[in-house]
C-alpha positions in Angstrom: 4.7 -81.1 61.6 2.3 -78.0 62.2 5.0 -75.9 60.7 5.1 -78.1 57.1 1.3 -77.8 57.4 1.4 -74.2 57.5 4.1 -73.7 54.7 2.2 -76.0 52.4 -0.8 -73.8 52.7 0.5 -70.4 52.9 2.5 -71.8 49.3 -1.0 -73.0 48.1 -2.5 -69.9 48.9 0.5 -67.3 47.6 -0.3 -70.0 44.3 -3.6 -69.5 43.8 -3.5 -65.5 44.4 -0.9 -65.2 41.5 -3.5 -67.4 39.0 -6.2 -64.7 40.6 -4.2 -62.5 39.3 -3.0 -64.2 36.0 -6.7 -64.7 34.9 -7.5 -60.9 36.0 -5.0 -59.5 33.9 -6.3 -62.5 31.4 -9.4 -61.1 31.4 -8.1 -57.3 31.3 -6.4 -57.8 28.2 -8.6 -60.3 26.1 -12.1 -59.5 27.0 -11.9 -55.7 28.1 -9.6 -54.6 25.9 -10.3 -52.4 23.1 -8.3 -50.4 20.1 -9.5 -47.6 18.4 -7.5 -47.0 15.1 -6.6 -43.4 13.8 -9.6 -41.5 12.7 -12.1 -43.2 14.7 -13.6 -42.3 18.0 -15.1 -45.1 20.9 -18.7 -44.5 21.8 -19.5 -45.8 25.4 -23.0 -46.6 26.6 -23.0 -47.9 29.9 -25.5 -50.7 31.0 -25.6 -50.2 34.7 -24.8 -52.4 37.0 -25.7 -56.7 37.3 -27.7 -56.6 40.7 -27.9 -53.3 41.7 -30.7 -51.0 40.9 -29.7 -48.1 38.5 -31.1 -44.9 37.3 -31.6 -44.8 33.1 -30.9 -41.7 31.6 -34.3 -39.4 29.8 -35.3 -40.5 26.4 -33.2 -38.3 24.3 -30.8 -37.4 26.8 -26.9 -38.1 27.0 -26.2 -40.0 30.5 -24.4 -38.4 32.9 -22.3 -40.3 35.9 -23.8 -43.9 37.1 -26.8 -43.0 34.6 -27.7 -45.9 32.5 -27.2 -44.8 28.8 -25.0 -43.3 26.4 -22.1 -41.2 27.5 -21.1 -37.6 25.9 -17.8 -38.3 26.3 -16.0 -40.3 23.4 -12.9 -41.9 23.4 -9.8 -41.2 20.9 -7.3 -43.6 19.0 -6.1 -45.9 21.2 -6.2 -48.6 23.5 -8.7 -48.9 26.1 -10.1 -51.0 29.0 -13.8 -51.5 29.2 -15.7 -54.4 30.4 -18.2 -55.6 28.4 -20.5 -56.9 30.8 -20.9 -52.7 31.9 -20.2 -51.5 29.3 -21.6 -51.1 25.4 -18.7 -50.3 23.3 -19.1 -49.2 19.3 -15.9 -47.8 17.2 -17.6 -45.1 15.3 -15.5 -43.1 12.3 -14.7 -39.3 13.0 -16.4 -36.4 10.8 -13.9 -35.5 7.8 -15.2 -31.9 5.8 -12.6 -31.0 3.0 -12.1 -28.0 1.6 -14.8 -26.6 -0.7 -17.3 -28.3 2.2 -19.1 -27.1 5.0 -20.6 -29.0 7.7 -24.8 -28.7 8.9 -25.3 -30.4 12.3 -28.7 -31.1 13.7 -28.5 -31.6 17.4 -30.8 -34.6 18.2 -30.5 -34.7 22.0 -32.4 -31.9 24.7 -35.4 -29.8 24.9 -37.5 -29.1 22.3 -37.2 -25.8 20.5 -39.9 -22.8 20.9 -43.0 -22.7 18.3 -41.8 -21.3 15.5 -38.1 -21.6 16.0 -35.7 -24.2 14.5 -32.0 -23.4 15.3 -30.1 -24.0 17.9 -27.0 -21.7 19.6 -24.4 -23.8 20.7 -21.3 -25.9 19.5 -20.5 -29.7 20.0 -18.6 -29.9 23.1 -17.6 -27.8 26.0 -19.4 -25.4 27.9 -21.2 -23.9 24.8 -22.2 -27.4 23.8 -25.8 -27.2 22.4 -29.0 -28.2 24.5 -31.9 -28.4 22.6 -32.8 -30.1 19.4 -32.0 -28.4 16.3 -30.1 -27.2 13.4 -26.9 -25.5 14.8 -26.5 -22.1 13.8 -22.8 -22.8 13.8 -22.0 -24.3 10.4 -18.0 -26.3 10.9 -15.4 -25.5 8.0 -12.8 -28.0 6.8 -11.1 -30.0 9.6 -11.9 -33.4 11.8 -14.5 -33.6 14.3 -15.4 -35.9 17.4 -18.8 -35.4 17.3 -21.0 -38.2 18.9 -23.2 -39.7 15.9 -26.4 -40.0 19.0 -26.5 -36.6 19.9 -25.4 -35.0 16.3 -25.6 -35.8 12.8 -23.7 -34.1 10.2 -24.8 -33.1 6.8 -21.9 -32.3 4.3 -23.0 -29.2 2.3 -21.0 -27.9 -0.6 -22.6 -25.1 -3.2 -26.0 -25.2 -3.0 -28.2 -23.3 -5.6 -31.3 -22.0 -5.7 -34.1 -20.5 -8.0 -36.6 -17.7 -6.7 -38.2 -16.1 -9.4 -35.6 -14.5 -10.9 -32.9 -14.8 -8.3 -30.1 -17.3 -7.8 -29.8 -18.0 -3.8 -26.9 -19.4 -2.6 -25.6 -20.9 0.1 -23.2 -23.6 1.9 -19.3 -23.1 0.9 -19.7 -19.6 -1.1 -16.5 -17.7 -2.7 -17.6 -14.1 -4.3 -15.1 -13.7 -6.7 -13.5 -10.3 -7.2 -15.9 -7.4 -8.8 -19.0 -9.1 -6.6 -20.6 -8.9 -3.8 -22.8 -10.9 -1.6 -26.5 -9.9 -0.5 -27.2 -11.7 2.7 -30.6 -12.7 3.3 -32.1 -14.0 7.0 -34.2 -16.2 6.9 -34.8 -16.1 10.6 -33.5 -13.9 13.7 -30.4 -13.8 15.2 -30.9 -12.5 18.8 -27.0 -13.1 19.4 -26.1 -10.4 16.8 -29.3 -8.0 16.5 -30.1 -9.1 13.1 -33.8 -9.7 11.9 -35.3 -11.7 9.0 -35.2 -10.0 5.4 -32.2 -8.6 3.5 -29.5 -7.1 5.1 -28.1 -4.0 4.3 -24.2 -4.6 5.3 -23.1 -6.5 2.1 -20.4 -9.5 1.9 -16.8 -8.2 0.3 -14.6 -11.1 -1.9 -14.3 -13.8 -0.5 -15.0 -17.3 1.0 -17.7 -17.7 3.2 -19.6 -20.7 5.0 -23.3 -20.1 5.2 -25.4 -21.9 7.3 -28.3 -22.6 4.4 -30.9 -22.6 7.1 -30.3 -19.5 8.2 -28.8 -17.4 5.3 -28.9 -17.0 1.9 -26.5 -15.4 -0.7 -27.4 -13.2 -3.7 -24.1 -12.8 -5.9 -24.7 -9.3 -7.7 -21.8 -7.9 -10.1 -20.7 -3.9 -9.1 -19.4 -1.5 -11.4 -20.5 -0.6 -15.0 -21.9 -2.4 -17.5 -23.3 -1.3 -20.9 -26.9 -1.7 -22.5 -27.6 -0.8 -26.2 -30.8 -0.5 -28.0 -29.4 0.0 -31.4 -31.0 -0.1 -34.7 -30.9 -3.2 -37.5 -29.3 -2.7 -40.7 -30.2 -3.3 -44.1 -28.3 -5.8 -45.7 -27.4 -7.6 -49.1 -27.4 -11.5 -49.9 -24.1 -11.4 -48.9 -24.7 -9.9 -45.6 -23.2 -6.6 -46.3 -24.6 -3.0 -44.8 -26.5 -1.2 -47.2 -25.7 2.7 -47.5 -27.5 5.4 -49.1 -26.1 8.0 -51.5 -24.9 10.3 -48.6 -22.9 7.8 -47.3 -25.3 6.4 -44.8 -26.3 3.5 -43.3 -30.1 2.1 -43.8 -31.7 1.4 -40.8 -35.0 -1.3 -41.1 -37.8 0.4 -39.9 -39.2 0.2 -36.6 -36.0 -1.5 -35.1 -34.0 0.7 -32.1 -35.9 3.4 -30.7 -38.5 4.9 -33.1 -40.1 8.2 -33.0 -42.0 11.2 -34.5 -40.4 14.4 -34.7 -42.4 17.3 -34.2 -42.6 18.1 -37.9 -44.1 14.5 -38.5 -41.2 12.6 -39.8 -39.8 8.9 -38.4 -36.5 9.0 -36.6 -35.0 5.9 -35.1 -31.6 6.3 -33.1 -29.1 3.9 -31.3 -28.8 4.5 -27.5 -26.3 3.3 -25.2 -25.8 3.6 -21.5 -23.4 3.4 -19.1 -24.2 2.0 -15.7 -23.8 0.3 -12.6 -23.9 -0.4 -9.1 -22.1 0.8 -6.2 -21.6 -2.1 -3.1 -24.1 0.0 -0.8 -27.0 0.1 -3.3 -26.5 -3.5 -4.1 -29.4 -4.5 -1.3 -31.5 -2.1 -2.3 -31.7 -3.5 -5.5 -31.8 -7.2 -4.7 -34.8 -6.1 -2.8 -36.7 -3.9 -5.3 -35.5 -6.0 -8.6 -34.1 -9.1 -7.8 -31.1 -9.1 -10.2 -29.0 -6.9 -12.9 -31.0 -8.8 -15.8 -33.9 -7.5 -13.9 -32.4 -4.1 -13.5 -32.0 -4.3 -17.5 -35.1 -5.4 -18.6 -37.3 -3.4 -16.3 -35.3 0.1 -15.9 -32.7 0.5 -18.2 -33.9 0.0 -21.8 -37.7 0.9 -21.0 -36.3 3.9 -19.6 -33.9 4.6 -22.4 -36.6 4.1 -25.0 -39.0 6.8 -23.0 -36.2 9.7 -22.6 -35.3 9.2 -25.8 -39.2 9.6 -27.7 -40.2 11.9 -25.2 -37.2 14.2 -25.3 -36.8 13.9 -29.5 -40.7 14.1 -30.3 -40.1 17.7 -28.6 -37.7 18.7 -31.8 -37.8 18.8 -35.8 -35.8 16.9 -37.8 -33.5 19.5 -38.6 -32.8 20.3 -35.1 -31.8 16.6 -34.9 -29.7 16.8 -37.3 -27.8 20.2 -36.8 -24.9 20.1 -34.0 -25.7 22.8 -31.3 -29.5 21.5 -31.1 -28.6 18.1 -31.5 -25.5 18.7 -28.7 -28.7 19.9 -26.8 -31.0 16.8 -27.4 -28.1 15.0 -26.1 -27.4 16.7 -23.1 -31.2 16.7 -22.1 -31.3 13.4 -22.5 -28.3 12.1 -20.5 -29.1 14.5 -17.8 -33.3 12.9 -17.4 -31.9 9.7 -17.7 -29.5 10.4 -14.8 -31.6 11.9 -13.0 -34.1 8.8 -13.4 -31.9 6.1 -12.4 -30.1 7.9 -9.4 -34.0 7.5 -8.0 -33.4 3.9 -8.7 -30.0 3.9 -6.6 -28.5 2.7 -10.0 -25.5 4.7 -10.7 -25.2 6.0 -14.6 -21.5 7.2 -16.1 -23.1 8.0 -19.8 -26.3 8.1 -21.5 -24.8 8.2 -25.3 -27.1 8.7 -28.5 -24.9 7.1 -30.8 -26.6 7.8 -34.2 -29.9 9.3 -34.8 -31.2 7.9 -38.6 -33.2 10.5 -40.5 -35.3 9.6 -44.1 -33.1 10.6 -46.7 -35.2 12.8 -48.5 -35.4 15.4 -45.5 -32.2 14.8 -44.6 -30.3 15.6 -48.0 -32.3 19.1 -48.6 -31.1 20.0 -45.0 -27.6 18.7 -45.7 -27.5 20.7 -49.2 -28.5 23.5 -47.4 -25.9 23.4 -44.6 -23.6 22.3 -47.3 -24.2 25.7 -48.6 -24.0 27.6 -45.5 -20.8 25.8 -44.7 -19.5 27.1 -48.2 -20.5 30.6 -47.9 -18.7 30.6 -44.2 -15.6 28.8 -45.6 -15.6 31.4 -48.9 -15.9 34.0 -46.0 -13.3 32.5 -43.7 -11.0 32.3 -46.6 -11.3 36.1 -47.5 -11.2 37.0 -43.8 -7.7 34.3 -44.1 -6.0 35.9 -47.1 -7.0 39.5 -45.7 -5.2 38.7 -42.4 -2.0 37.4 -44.3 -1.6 40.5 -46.2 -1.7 42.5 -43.1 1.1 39.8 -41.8 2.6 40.3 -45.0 3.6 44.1 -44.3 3.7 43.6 -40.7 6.3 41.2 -42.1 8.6 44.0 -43.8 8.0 46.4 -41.5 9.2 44.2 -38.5 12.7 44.1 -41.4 12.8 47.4 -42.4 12.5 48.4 -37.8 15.6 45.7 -37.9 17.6 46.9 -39.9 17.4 50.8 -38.7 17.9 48.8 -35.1 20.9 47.5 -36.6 22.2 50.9 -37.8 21.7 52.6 -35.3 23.1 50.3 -33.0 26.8 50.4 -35.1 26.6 54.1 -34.8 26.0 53.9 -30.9 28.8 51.8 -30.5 31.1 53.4 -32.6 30.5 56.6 -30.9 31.2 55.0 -27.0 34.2 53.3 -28.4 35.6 56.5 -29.2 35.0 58.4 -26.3 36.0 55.0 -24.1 39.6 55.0 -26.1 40.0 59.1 -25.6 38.7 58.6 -21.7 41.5 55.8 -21.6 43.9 58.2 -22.8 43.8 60.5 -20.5 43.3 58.1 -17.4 47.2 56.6 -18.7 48.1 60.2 -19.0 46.9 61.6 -15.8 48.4 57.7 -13.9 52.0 58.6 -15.9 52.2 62.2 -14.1 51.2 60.6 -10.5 53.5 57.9 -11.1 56.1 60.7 -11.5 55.5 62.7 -8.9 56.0 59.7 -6.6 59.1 58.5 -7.9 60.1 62.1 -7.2 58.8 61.8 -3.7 60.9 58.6 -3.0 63.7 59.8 -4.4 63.5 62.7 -2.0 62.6 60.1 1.1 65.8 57.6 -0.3 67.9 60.8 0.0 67.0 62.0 3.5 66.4 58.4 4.6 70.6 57.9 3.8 71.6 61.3 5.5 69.8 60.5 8.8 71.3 56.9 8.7 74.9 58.4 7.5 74.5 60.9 11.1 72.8 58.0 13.2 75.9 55.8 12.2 78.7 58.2 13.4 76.8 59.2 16.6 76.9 55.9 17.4 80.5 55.3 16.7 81.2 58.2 18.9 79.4 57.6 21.1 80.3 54.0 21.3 84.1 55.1 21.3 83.4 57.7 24.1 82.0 55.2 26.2 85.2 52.7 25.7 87.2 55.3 26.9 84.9 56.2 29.9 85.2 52.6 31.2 88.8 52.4 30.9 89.1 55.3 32.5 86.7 54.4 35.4 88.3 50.9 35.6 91.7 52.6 36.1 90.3 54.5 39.1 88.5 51.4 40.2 92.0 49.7 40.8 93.9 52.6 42.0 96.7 52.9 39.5 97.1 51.6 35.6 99.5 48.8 37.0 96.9 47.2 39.4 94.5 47.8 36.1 96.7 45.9 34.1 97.6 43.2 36.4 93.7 42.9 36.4 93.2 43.2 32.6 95.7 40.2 32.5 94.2 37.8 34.8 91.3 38.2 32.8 92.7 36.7 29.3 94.0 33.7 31.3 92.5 30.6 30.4 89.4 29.4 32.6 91.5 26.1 32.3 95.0 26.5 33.3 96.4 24.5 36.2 99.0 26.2 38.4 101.8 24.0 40.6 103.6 25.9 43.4 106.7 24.0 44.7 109.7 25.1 46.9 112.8 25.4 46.1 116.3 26.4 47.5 118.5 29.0 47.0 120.5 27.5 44.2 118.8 24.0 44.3 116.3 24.5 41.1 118.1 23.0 38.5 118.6 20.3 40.9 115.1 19.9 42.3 113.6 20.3 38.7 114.3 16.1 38.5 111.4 15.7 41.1 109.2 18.4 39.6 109.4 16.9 36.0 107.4 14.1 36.2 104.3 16.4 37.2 104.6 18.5 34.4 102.1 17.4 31.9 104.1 16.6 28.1 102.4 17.7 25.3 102.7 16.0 21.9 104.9 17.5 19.1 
């Protein structure tokens, strides 16, 4: 009975462990259970514990472990388990900067900044992540950022303008399109990198550049060349037509361009053009000194232009601006002060033109008439000096022929001449080769004949000899052997055949015809 008693409350209690467990889980999954969707972040704050004392985390100050307060660490997409009775859960969106944006984040949490100072080095998270309140020096390009909306608060900055004076400052997402460049100006110091409050002298190149607009502003000037004219206004009809003198020129209204006295007392206006620009390295200089190109322009250029031009031309007469070596001269004097000027400036200059000087009409045409006439009385000369100069051509002409042709004469009797003594020295080179080639055949012939009577002697020599020597080795064989029969006997043996087969066999007195039955069959039978 104890043993029932005992099973029926070890089931009861196995029973109620697995509901423990059940309504744990329960719990787990429909009370503590969060999700956090795609693009979203959890913030935690935690709210300490139900009885226990706990330690609260310093106004303005991101909890750390078991502090009461909000966390710095945020959760990503996905599901997580947090009880709400510790915990303060809020499912905050994450940071999204397109292109063409930049992002400004002001840190809101840590100490408070030195006097004067109002950004902060540092970076969201990690060891770097910033410690003091502030404006980040780091601006963040295009991407998705985490960033905890209690300690930092973004500001999306695209282009942002601005007017000073006569400068256009710029700052957030900046491009400097090709042919620019940018002129950086601190606002502030930058310990990290040595750099000081003012305009820079290191200049951006092309490009795409995000600027943190509390620290840096950009100034967009052009480089290269760019052309300024002060040029004079026209007189015109009712139709709108130039007006021209009798000489051809154009009439200029009066005091329009750049006006002047010459030093005879009579007004000249001109039209002045110049060439100019600004090399990348003087671009600060001239942010700083000017403030823009249309400021360069206004102030330097055509002030400038006008002064070179009355102070250089006042210096001459009329005719002298009108004739070409002095007015050649005018020009260069004035191109080269004008250089000189804007080189001071460190504004570079290609040309200082004077593109057309107007002079009153009634000076101008008695100096034209005049120079008309010089012009005539040089061309009358010129021509005399030409038709003089061709008739010396002319009879340099004919005697260059009349040198040709005794060229040509003489030449046909030089050739004529080496022909014939070339054919007679050919002459006797085949006569003189015809005797040697005689004399040669002779002294062949001679060789052939000798050549024949030492062979005919070296033949019969031989022959005798040869003969002599037959004779000698009979004769010596005969000794050899003893007598002429045993030489004979020898000289016989020798013509046998290498091949021939002997057969001895015995015979009887008076038996070989009989016997020659047994010898037949070894006698070898040769075919008819």
């Amino acid at each position: 009975m104890s043993l029932r008693r005992y099973q029926s409350w070890a089931g009861l209690a196995f029973s109620a462990l697995w509901i423990v467990i059940g309504l744990y889980f329960m719990f787990l999954w429909f009370v503590c259970r969060i999700y956090v969707p795609e693009g979203h972040s959890l913030q935690l704050r935690y709210k300490g514990p139900l009885v226990l004392p706990a330690t609260e985390a310093p106004p303005n100050r991101l909890a750390n472990e078991n502090e009461i307060g909000v966390r710095d660490q945020m959760r990503g997409p996905g599901r997580h388990f947090y009880n709400p009775i510790y915990w303060q859960r809020k499912i905050v969106p994450d940071v999204v900067i397109v292109p063409g944006q930049i992002g400004v984040v002001t840190c809101k949490v840590g100490d408070e900044l030195p006097q004067g100072e109002f950004l902060v080095d540092g970076d969201l998270q990690g060891e770097n992540q910033a410690r003091q309140k502030g404006i980040l020096r780091k601006v963040f390009g295009p991407g998705r950022y985490r960033a905890n909306p209690y300690a930092f608060e973004f500001k999306i900055v695209e282009l942002e303008r601005r007017r000073v004076g006569n400068q256009e400052k710029t700052s957030g997402w900046v491009e400097i399109p090709t042919g620019y460049v940018g002129v950086v100006t601190m606002q502030t110091d930058n310990k990290a990198t040595g750099l000081t409050a003012g305009i820079q002298s290191k200049v951006l190149q092309p490009g795409l550049y995000p600027v943190n607009p509390n620290e840096q502003e950009i100034d967009i000037i052009n480089v290269g060349y760019s052309e300024s004219s002060i040029l004079s206004s026209k007189q015109t009809d009712q139709q709108g037509n130039t007006l021209f003198d009798d000489q051809g020129e154009p009439l200029a209204i009066a005091g329009s361009g750049i006006n002047f006295p010459s030093n005879d007392g009579f007004d000249i206006q001109l039209d002045f053009t110049a060439i100019w620009g600004l090399m990348p390295d003087d671009a600060p200089e001239i942010v700083r000194l000017f403030g823009n190109l249309d400021a360069v322009e206004l102030k330097v250029i055509e002030p400038q232009s006008e002064s070179i031009c009355r102070n250089n031309g006042s210096k001459m007469g009329a005719i002298e601006l009108l004739v070409g070596e002095t007015r050649e001269q005018f020009q260069t004097d004035v191109s080269t002060e004008f250089q000189t000027v804007l080189s001071q400036k460190r504004i570079s200059m290609l040309y200082g033109l004077v593109r057309h000087i107007y002079i009153p009409q009634d000076v101008r045409l008695p100096i034209q008439l005049g120079y008309v006439s010089d012009e005539l009385r040089l061309t009358r000369d010129e021509e005399t000096k030409t038709a003089r100069i061709e008739a010396d051509l002319r009879e340099a002409e004919r005697r260059v022929e009349l040198e040709a042709e005794r060229v040509v004469v003489e030449t046909e009797r030089k050739r004529a001449g080496e022909m014939a003594e070339g054919e007679k020295l050919a002459k006797e080179i085949a006569a003189e080769t015809e005797r040697l080639v005689a004399a040669i055949d002779r002294q062949t012939a001679d060789l052939v004949a000798k050549k024949t009577v030492l062979i005919g002697k070296a033949t019969a020599g031989a022959k005798q000899m040869q003969e002599e020597a037959d004779a000698d080795k009979f004769r010596l064989a005969v000794q050899a052997f003893g007598s002429p029969a045993a030489f004979n006997k020898w000289e016989f043996a020798e013509q046998l055949p290498a091949d021939l087969d002997l057969k001895l066999f015995y015979a009887g007195e008076g038996t070989l015809w009989t016997d020659l039955k047994t010898v037949q069959p070894t006698i070898p039978l040769t075919k008819p």
